[in-house]
PAPA-585491 format. One record per residue (C-alpha): residue number from 0; residue in one letter; y, z, x. Coordinates in Angstrom, 2 decimals. Each point is the difference from the previous one (the first is absolute). Layout:
BEGIN
NUM,A,Y,Z,X
...
//
This chain:
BEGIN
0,X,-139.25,52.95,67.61
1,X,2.88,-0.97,-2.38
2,X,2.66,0.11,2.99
3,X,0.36,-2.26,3.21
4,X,0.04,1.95,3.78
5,X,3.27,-0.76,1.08
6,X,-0.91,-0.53,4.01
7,X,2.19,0.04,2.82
8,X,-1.40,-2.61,3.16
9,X,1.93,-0.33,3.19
10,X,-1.13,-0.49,3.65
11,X,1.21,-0.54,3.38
12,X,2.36,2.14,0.41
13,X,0.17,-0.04,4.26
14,X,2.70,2.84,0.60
15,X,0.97,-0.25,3.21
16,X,1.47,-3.39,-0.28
17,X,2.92,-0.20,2.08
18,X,0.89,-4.08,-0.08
19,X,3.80,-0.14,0.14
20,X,0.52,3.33,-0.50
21,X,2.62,2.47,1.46
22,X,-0.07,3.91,-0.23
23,X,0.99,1.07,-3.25
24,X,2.71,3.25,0.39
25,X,-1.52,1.51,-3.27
26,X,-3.63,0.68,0.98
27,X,-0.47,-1.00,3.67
28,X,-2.19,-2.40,-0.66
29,X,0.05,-3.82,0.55
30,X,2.22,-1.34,-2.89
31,X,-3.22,-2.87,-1.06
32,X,-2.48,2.90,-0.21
33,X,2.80,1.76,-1.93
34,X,-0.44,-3.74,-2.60
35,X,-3.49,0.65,-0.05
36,X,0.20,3.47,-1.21
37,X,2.65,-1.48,-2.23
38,X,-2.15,-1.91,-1.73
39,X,-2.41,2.68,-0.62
40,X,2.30,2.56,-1.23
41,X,1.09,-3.02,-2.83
42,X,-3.58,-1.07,-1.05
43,X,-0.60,3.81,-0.28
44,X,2.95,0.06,-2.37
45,X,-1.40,-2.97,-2.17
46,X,-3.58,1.62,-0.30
47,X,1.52,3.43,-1.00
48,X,2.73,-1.91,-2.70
49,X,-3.62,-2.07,-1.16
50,X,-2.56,2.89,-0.02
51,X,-2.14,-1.21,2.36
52,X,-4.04,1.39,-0.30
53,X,-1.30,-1.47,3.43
54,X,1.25,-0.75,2.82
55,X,-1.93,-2.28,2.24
56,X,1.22,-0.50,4.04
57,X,-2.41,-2.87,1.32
58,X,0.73,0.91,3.59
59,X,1.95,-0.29,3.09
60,X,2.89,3.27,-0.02
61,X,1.63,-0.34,3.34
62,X,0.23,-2.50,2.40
63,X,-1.96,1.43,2.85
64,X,-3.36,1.61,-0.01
65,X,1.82,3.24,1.50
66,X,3.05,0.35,-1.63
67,X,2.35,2.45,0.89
68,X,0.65,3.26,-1.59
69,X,3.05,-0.33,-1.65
70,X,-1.15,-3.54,-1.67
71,X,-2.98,2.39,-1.35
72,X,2.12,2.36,-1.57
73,X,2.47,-2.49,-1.69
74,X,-3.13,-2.07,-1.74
75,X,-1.98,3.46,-0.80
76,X,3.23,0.85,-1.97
77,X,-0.46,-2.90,-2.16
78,X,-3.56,0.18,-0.17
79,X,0.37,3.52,-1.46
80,X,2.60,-1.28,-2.38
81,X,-2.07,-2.31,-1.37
82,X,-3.42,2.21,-0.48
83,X,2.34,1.79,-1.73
84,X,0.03,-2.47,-2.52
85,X,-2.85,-0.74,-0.61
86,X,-3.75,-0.62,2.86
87,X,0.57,-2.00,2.93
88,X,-3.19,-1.99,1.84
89,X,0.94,-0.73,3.31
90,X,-1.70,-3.37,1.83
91,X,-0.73,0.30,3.34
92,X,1.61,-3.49,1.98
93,X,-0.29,-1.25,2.84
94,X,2.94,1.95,1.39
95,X,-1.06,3.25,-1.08
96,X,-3.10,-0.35,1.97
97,X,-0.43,2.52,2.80
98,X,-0.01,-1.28,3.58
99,X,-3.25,0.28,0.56
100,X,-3.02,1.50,-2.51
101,X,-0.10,3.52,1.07
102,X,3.55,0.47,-1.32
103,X,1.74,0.85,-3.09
104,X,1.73,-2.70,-1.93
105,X,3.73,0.14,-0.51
106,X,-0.66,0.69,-3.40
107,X,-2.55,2.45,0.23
108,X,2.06,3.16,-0.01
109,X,0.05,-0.23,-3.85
110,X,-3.42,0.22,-0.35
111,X,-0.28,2.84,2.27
112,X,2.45,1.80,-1.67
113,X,-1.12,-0.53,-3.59
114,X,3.40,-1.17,-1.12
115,X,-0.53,-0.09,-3.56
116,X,-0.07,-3.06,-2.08
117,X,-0.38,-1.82,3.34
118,X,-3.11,-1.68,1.05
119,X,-0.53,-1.60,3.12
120,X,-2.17,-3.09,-0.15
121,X,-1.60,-0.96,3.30
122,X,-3.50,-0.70,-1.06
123,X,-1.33,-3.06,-2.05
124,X,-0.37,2.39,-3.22
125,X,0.55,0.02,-3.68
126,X,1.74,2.72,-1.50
127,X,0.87,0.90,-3.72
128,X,3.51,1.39,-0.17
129,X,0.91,1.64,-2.92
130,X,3.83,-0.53,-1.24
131,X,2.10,1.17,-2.71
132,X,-0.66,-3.21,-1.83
133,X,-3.84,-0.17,0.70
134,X,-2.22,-0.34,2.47
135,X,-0.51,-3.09,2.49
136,X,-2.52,-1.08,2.30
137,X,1.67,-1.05,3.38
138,X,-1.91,-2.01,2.50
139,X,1.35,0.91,3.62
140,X,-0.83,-2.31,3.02
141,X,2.00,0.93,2.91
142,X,0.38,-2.69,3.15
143,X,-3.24,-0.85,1.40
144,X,-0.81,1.41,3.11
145,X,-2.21,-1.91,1.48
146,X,-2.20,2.18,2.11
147,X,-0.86,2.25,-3.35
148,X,-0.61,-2.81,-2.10
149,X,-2.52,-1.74,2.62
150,X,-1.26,2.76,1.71
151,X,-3.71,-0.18,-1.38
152,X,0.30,-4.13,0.57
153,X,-1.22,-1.44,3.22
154,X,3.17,-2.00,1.12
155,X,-0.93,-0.49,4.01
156,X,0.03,-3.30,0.76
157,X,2.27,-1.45,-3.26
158,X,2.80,-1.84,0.42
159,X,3.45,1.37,-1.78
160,X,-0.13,-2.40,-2.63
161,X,-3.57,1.18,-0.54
162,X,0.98,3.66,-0.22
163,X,3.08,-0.79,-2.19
164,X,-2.71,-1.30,-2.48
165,X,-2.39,2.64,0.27
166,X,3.18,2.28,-0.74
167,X,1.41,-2.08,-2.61
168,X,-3.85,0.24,-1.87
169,X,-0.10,3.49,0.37
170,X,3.57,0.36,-1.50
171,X,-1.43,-1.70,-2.62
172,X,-2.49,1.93,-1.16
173,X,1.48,3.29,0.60
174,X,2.88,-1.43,-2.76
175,X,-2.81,-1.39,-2.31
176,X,-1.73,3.79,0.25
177,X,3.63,1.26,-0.78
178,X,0.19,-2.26,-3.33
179,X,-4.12,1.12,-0.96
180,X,1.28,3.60,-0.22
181,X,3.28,-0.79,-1.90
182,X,-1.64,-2.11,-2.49
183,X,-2.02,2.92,-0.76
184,X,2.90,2.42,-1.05
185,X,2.06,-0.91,-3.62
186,X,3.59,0.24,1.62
187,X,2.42,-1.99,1.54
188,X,-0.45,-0.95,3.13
189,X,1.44,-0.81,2.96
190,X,-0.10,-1.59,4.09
191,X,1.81,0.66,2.77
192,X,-0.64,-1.41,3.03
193,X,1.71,-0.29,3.62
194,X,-0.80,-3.76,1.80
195,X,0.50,-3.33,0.41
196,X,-1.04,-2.40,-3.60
197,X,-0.69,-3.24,0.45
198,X,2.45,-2.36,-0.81
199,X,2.69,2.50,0.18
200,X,3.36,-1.08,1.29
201,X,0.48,2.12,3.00
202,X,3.27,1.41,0.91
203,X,1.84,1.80,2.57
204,X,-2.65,2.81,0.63
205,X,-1.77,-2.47,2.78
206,X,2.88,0.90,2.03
207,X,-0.82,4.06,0.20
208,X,-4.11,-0.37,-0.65
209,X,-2.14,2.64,1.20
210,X,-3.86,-1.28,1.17
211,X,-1.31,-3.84,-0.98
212,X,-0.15,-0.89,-3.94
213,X,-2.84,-0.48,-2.13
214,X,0.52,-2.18,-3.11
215,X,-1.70,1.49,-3.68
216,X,-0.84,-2.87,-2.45
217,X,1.95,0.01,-2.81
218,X,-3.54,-0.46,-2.33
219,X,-0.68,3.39,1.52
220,X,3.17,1.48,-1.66
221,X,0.69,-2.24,-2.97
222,X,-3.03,1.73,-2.36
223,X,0.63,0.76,-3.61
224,X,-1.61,3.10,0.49
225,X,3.21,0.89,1.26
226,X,3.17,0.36,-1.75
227,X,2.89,0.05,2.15
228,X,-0.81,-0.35,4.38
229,X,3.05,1.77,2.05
230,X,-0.28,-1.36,3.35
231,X,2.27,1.23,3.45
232,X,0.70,-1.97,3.70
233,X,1.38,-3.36,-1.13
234,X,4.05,0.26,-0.04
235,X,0.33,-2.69,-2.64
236,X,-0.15,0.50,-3.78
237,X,-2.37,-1.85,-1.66
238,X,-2.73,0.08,-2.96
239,X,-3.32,-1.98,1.49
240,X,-1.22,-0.72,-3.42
241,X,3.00,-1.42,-1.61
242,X,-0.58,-2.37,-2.62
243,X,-3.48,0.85,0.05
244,X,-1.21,1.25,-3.44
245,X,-2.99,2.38,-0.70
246,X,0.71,2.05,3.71
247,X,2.07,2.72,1.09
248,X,3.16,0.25,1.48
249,X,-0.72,0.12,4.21
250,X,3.17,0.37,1.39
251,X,1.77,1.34,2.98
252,X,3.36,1.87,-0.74
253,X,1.29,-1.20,3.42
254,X,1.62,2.41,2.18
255,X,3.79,1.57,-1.68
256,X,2.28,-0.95,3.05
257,X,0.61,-2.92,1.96
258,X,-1.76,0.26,3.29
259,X,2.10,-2.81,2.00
260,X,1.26,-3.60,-0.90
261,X,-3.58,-1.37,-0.82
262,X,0.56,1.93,-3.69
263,X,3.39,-0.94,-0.59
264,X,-0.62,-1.68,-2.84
265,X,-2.83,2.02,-1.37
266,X,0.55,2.66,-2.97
267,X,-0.80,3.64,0.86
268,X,-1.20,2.54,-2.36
269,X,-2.69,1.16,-1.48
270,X,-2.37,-0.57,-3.43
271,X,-0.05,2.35,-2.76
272,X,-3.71,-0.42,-1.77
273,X,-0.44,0.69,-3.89
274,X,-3.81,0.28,0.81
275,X,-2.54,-0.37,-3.10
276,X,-3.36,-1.12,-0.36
277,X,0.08,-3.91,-0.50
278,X,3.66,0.09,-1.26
279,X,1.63,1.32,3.81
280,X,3.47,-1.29,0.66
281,X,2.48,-0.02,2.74
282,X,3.61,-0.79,1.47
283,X,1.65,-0.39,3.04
284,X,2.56,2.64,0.35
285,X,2.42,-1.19,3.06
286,X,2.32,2.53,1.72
287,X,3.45,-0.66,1.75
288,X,-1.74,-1.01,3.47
289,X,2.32,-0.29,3.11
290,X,0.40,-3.56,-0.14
291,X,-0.34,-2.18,3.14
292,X,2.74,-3.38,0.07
293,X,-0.55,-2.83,2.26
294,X,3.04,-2.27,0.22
295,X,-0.30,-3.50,1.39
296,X,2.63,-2.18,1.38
297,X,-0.40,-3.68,1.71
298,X,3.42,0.10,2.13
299,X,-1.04,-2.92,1.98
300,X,2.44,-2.54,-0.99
301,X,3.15,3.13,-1.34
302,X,3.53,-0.22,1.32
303,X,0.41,3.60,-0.41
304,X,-3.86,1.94,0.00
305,X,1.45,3.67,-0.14
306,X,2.15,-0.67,-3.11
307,X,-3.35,-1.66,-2.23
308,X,-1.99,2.63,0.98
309,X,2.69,2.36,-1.36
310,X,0.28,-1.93,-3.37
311,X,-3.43,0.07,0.28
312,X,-0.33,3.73,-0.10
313,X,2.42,0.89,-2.69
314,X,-2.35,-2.84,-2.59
315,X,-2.46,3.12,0.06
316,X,-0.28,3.62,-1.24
317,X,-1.25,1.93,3.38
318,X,0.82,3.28,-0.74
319,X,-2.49,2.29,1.57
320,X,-1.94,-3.03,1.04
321,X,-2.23,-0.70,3.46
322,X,1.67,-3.00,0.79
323,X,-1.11,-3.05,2.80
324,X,2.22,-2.99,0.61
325,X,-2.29,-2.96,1.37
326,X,2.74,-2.45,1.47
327,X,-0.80,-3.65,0.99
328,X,2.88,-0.86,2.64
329,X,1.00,-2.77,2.45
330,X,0.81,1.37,3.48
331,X,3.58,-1.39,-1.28
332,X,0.03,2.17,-3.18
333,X,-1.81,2.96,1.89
334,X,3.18,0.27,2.24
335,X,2.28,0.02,-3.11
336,X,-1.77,2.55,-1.80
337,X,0.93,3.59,0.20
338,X,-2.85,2.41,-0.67
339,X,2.32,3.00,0.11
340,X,1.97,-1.23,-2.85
341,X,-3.43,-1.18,-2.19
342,X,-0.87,4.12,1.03
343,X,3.10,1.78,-1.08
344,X,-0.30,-2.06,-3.68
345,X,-3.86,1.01,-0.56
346,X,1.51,3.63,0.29
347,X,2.81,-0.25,-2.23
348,X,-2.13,-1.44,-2.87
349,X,-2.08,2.93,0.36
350,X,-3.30,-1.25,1.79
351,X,-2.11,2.96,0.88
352,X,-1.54,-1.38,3.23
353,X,0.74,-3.35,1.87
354,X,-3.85,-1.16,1.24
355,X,1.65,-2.85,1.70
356,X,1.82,-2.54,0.85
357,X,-2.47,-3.02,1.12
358,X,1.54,-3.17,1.59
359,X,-2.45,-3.00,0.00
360,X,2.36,-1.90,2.40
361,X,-1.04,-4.52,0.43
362,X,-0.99,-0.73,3.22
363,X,2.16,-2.95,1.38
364,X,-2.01,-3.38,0.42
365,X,-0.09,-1.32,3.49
366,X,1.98,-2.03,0.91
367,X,-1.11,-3.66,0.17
368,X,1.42,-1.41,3.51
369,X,-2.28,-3.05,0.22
370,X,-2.97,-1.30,2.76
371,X,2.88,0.13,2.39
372,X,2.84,2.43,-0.18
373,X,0.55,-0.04,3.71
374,X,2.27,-3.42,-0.59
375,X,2.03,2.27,-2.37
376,X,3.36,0.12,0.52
377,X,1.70,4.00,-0.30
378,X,1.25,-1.15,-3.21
379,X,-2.82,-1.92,-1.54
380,X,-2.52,2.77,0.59
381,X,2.90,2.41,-1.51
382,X,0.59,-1.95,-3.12
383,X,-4.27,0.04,-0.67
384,X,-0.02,3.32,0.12
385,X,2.60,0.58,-2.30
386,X,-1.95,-2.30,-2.58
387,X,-3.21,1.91,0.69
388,X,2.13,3.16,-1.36
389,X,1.15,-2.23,-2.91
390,X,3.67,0.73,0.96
391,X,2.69,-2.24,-2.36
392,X,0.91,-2.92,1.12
393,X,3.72,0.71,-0.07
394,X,-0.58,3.44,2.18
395,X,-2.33,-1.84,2.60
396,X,2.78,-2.27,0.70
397,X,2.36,2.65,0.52
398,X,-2.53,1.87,2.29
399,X,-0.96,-3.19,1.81
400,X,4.17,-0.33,0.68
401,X,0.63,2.80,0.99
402,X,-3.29,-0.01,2.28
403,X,1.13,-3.07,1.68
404,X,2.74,1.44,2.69
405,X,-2.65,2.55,0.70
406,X,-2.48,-2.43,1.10
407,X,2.70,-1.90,2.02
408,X,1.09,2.88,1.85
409,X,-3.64,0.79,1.41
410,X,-0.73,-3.79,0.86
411,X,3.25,0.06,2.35
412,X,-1.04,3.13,1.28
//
């Protein structure tokens, strides 16, 4: 083969997203799914501009196991649009599982139909896929059920952590048989894979997972038999064997959109895969992600809180941002500051939704009155609690003056 495949891999797509979203007066739909489709409709673009020969999803298309029609539609558009470029394996993740066995995945429908240049991968399988460039042998192991990959093991009477390593030795060896059957064709060849590695840095998908996780050694992936492994369900970006010479590439594109404020600072895209054998590489193609701002303040000790946390706001670019302001406040500076006003200036500069305004508030220390406060004059146990509030020196005496006729006037009464 004189000519690299040029391979599209993305994953973890979840449409039906709706964090911080509002109803978009174009389409209907939330205006976050309406990001997520977005993102697809601009990777599509890339992969058409690029010629793209493959296009591998490693798993998870919506964000429910039943998604609802409309979300269907809108990601079968894009699916055709991209068979139409060039043959599309679709993973089967965790969240494209059906409920329960008996019943069709969420993915399924392509299968049944025959789309063409679509195949549906829900089976631990190797298939040779022929391209315009060449053919290449793609490895496909879908999210591991448990109850079809230990159903002729005897597991009564195991503990979890038992079964978790009975599963994670059978996931082994169904991914070694994989690699036997590669090695034996003379072609590229290529992994993908839906799960938990080990040693991955996990990201936000914890918060929206589907069924308890099973972790896949990386030794199990990281085979030079292999030349490029395209793995799904871990939001973060990252390349397991980095810096690791004489193995493939295992990486997870990461999901293309920001989930919620535990990815703010993550990249979002997806990779685009010059796949050869021995000579494979890669890149990291990112795509204008909704970004998510957090903006801190410590307003504990401020004259004027509102008017910081406005100069605060106009230091950053938050134009069609998710914004949070995390406040730390006195109950002095809390009474001072006016949320409506911090509001009103997140709008004008263009922030596309306000998560929040959170107000860690200090608690007030006790106040100290001594083993006996009962000989306490009015005054005296006045002027300790003022020091307990840390109150100026110069103010308590005006307090403690003016607090004096008071005082008098309810002793002669």
């Amino acid at each position: 083969m004189s000519q690299a495949i040029r391979v599209l891999h993305f994953a973890d797509i979840h449409i039906g997203m709706e964090n911080y979203g509002k109803t978009d007066p174009h389409t209907g739909l939330s205006s976050r799914v309406v990001d997520f489709l977005r993102r697809m409709d601009e990777m599509i673009d890339y992969a058409r501009e690029n010629d793209v020969d493959l296009v591998i999803f490693a798993g998870d298309a919506f964000k429910t196991r039943q998604p609802n029609p409309t979300y269907q539609r809108e990601f079968a558009h894009r699916i055709r649009d991209l068979s139409e470029l060039a043959p599309v394996v679709m993973l089967v993740g965790n969240h494209d599982l059906p409920p329960t066995l008996l019943k069709a995945s969420s993915i399924e429908i392509y299968e049944t139909l025959r789309v063409p240049n679509v195949l549906v991968a829900a089976d631990y399988e190797l298939h040779e896929v022929m391209t315009k460039r060449g053919p290449v042998a793609v490895g496909c192991a879908p999210y591991p059920i448990r109850s079809r990959l230990l159903e002729d093991q005897r597991t009564a009477g195991l503990t979890i952590g038992e079964t978790d390593a009975l599963l994670q030795e059978k996931l082994t060896d169904i991914l070694d048989e994989l690699a036997v059957k590669a090695d034996a064709l003379d072609m590229p060849r290529l992994l993908t894979g839906h799960f938990t590695v080990s040693g991955a840095v996990v990201g936000s998908e914890r918060s929206i997972m589907l069924g308890r996780d099973i972790a896949v050694l990386l030794s199990a992936l990281a085979d030079s038999r292999w030349d490029y492994v395209a793995l799904g369900h871990i939001h973060k970006h990252q390349n397991l064997t980095d810096g690791k010479p004489g193995l493939p590439p295992v990486v997870y594109t990461g999901s293309m959109e920001r989930i919620d404020f535990g990815e703010e600072g993550d990249p979002k895209g997806f990779c685009w895969v010059e796949l050869a054998r021995h000579e494979t590489r890669w890149q990291f193609v990112e795509l204008h992600a909704r970004p998510f701002v957090t903006l801190t303040a410590d307003l504990r000790t401020v004259a004027n809180p509102t008017d910081k946390v406005v100069k605060l706001i106009a230091r950053h670019d938050l134009k069609d941002a998710v914004v949070r302001l995390l406040l730390e406040l006195s109950p002095e500076t809390e009474a001072r500051l006016n949320e409506n006003i911090l509001r009103d200036e997140l709008k004008r500069v263009g922030v596309y939704q306000i998560a929040g305004v959170r107000k860690q508030v200090e608690s007030p220390t006790r106040a100290r009155l001594g083993a006996n406060p009962e000989g306490l004059t009015h005054i005296e146990l006045l002027e300790r609690y003022l020091i307990s509030k840390e109150i100026p020196e110069d103010r308590r005496d005006e307090l403690l003056e003016a607090a004096h006729p008071i005082f008098e006037g309810m002793t002669s009464e």
